[in-house]
C-alpha positions as CSV (number, residue, x, y, z in Angstrom):
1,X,-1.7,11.3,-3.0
2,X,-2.1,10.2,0.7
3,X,-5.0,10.6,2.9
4,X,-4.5,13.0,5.6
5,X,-4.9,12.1,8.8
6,X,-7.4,9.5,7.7
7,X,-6.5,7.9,11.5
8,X,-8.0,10.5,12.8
9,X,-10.6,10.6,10.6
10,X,-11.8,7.1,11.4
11,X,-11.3,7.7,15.9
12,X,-13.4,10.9,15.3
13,X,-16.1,9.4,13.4
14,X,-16.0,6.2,15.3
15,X,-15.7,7.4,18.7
16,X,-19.1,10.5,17.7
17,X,-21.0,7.8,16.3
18,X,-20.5,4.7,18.5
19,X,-19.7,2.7,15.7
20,X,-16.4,0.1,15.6
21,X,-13.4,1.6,14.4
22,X,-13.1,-0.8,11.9
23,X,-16.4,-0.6,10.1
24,X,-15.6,3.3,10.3
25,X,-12.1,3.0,8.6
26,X,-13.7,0.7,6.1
27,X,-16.3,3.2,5.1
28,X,-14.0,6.1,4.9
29,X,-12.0,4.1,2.2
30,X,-14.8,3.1,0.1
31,X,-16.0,6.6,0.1
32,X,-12.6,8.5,-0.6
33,X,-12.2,6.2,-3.6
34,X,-15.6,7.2,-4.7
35,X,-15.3,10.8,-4.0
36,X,-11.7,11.1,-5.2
37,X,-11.8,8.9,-8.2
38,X,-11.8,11.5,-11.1
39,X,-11.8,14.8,-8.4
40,X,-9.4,17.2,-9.8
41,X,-9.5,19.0,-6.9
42,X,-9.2,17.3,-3.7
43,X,-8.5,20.3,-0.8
44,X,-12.2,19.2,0.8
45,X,-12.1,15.3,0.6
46,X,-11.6,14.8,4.3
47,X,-14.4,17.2,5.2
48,X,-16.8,15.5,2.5
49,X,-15.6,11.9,3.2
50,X,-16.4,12.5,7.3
51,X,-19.6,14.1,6.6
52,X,-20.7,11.4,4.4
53,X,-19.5,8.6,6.5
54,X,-21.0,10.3,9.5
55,X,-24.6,10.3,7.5
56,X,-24.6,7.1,6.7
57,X,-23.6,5.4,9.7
58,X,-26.8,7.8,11.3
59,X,-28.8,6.5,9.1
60,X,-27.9,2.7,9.2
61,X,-28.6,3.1,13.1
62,X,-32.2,4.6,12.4
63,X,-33.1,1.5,10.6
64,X,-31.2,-0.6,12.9
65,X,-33.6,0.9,15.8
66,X,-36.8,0.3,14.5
């Protein structure tokens, strides 16, 4: 199975966040391995992927702050 629009994915996370494009594309991989690996049902793996990306990257940038 492909990842959908994982492009965009990755230019809406990055350009939300501030964070480089690459990091952001990197991060999205990892975690749709992780969250696919085993899914039987994989209709809401974009939305899951982005929101957990999205978290993280918020909360690397808290401790990156302080």
């Amino acid at each position: 199975m492909t990842q959908p629009n994982v492009d965009d994915l990755v230019q809406s996370i990055a350009s939300d966040t501030g964070a480089p494009p690459e990091t952001v594309s990197r991060m999205v991989s990892q975690t749709w391995q992780a969250f696919s690996d085993g899914a039987r049902i994989t209709d809401y793996l974009p939305v899951l992927v982005t929101k957990r990306v999205r978290e993280d990257l918020r909360s690397q940038s808290r401790h990156n702050h302080h």
